[in-house]
N, C-alpha and C positions, 0 to 999 in steps of 0.2 A: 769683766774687763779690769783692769791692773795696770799701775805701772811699777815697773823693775828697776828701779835705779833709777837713769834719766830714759831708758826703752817701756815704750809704750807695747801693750801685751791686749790681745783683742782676738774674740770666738769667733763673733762677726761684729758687720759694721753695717748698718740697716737702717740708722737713722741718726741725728745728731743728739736728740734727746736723750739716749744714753750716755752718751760722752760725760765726762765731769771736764770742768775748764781745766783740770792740771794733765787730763788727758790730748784733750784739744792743742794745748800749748804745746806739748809733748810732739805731736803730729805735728805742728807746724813751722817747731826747731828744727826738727830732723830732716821735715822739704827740705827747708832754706841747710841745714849741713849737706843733702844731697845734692842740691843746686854748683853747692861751692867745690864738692871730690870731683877728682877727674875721672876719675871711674867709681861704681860702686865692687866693695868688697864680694868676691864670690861665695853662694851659698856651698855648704856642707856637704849639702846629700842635693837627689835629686829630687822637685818637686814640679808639680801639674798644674796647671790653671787653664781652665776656658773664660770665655766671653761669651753671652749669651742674652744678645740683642734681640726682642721682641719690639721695639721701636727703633725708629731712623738714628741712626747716629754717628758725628764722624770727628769732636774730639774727646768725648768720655771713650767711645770704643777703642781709638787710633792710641790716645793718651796710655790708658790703661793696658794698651798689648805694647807701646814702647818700652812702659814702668818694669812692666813682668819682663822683657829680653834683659833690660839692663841690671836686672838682679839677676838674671842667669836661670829664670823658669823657661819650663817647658810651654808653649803654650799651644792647645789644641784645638784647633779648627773645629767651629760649628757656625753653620747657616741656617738659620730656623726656617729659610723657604726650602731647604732641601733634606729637612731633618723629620723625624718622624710625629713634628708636630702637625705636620700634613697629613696624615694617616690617621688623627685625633687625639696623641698624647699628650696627656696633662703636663702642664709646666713640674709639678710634684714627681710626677714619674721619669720625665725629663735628669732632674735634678737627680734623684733617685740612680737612675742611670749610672750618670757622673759621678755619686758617690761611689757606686759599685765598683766601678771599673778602676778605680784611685784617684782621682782628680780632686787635687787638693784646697783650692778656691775657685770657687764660681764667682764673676762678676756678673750680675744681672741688671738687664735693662727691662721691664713690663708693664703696659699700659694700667693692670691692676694696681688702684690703691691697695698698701699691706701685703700684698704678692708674696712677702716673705716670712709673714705670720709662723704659716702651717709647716716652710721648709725650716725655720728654725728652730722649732718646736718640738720635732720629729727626733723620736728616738733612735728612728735608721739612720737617715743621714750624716754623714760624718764630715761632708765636707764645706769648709766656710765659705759662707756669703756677703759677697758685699756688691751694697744694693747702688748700682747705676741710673738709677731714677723706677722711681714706680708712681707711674700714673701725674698725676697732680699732689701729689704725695709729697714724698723726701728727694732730696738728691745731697747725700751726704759730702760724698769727694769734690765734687763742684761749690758745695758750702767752703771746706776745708783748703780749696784752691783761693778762694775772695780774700776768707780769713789771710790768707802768707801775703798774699798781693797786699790787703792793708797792713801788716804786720811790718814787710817790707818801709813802707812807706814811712808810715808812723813812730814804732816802737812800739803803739798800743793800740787800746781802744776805750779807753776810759777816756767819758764824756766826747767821744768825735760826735760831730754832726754828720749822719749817715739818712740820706734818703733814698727809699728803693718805687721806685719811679716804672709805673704800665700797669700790665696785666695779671695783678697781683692775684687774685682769686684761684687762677689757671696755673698759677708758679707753683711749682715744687722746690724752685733754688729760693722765692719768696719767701717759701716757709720756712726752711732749713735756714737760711739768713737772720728774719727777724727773731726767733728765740734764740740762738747761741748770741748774735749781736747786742740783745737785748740784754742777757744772761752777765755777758762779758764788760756790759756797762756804758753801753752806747748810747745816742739818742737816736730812737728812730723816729722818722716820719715817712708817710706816703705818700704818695702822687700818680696822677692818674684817672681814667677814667671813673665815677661813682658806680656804675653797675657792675667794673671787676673788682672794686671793694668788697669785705664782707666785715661787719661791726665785732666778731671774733677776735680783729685783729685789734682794736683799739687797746686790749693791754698790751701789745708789743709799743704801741706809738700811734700816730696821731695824722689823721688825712687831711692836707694843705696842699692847697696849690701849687707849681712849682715855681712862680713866680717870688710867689711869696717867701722860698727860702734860698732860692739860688745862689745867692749872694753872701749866704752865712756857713754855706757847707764843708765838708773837710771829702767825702766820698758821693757821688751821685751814681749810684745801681742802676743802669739802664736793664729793662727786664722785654725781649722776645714777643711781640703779640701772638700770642699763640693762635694762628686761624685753626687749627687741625682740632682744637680743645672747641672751639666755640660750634652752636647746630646750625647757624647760617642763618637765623632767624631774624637778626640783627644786621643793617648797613653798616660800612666801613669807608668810611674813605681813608685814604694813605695820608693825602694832604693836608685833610683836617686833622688828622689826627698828631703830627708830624707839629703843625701849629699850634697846637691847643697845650699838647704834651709830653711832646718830643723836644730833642737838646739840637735847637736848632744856632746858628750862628750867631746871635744873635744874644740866647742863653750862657752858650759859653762863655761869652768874653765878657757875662755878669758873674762867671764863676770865681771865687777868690786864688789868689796866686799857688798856695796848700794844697789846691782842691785835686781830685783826681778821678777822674770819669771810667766807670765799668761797667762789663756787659757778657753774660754767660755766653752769648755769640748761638746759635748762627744769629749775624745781626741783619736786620731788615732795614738797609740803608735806602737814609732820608723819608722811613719811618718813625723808628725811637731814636734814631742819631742819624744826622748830615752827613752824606756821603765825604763830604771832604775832613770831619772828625773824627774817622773810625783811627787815624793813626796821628792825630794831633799831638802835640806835647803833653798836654793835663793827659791823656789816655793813657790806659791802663789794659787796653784788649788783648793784644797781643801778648804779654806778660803774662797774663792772668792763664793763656795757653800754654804759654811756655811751664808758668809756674805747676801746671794740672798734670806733668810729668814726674814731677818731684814729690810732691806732695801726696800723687799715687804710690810711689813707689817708698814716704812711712807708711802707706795705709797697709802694702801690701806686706811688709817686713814688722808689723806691727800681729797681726794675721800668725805669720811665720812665727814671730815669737810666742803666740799663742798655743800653736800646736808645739810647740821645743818645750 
């Protein structure tokens, strides 16, 4: 990975640990310049791209096939309930496939952590990947959407008050959040239940109640309870949980004026947030959607410059 001038150059894009911050910055000037053109410039030659959902998904996949039309890729149809991963082919061979036939980035979505170890490692393979969530893992473009949303807001991120708030252990955007946030000089803290804690995280920041900081914040991370991640082993109530540690009416309007509430979405209303807050003033949800178009679309011209 490189940067060219002010253009960000990238093999793939598979986790945020790789990034360097003049990288990252790089990706999230170029959202916010793509936010602002009324069209994007058309590419050169022609080039391929699939999507290739192994989990549920409807705005990393939807976002990501918008990003690619508006740069002027091809984008090729694939459904993994009707592909021959039903027949028993490996994701490897899959990928494989796609690189044979020319398709020039795979976006991938797979419930494996690392999923994309072996495909980027591969001397066959030619074609870049970048990784749409794996597992409990990473979720880089969802990282890099928060990051513009707060950039937007801010101008930075030196010393914000950033609390990433649920079901922390289960998060893939968790992760990918608290080290670039942390990286880039934020304070974090957590909130949340103590058994989707893991003490791993205490070099990113520090688990407090959200009582305790509501009032001092600059960003509050609402984060998905992930039921589909958990074995069922464990009771849930909605309400208690929603009370205990959820942004309820209550919290809000102990939030300071600065503050600005977000959430990877899909949201589980008047769960982690009051149904009547998903589109409140301090919110930031909607944006942060909006923002996951732009911001794909430096990931994916970032890619492009890669292989030019």
């Amino acid at each position: 990975m490189a940067m060219t001038g002010n253009k960000v150059s990238l093999k793939h894009l598979v986790t945020m640990e790789t990034l360097s911050n003049e990288e990252v910055m790089g990706l999230i000037k170029r959202g916010i310049e793509y936010k602002q053109l009324p069209e994007a410039e058309q590419l050169s030659r022609q080039y391929f791209a699939a999507n290739l959902f192994f989990e549920n998904s409807t705005r990393t996949h939807k976002s990501f096939e918008v990003a690619e039309k508006k740069l002027g890729l091809e984008v090729i149809d694939f459904e993994a309930s009707t592909s021959s991963v039903n027949k028993g082919e490996t994701l490897y061979d899959t990928i494989l496939t796609m690189s044979a036939i020319g398709v020039d980035i795979c976006v991938v979505r797979h419930p494996d952590v690392d999923y994309y170890k072996a495909l980027i490692d591969s001397p066959t393979i030619q074609t870049a990947i970048v990784n749409g969530g794996d597992g409990s893992g990473q979720h880089p473009s969802q990282s890099l959407l928060d990051l513009m949303t707060i950039y937007e807001e801010f101008g930075h991120f030196e010393n914000l008050n950033i609390v990433i708030s649920g079901d922390i252990i289960h998060s893939r955007v968790a992760k990918s959040n608290m080290q670039i946030l942390k990286r880039l000089g934020a304070n974090i803290f957590f909130t949340g239940p103590e058994e989707w804690y893991d003490s791993s995280f205490d070099i990113y920041g520090k688990h407090v109640h959200i009582d305790d900081v509501i009032d001092q914040l600059d960003v509050l991370m609402l984060l998905r309870v992930q039921h589909e991640r958990h074995d069922g082993s464990e009771s849930f109530s909605k309400e208690a949980y929603h009370e205990q540690y959820g942004l309820t009416v209550e919290r809000y309007k102990q939030l300071p004026d600065r503050s600005i509430v977000m959430h990877p979405a899909p949201v589980n209303r008047d769960v982690e947030i009051a149904d009547s807050l998903v589109e409140a003033p301090k919110a930031r949800i909607v944006r942060q959607m909006q923002n996951g178009v732009y911001v794909r679309m430096a990931i994916l011209e970032a890619i492009l410059n890669g292989k030019a």
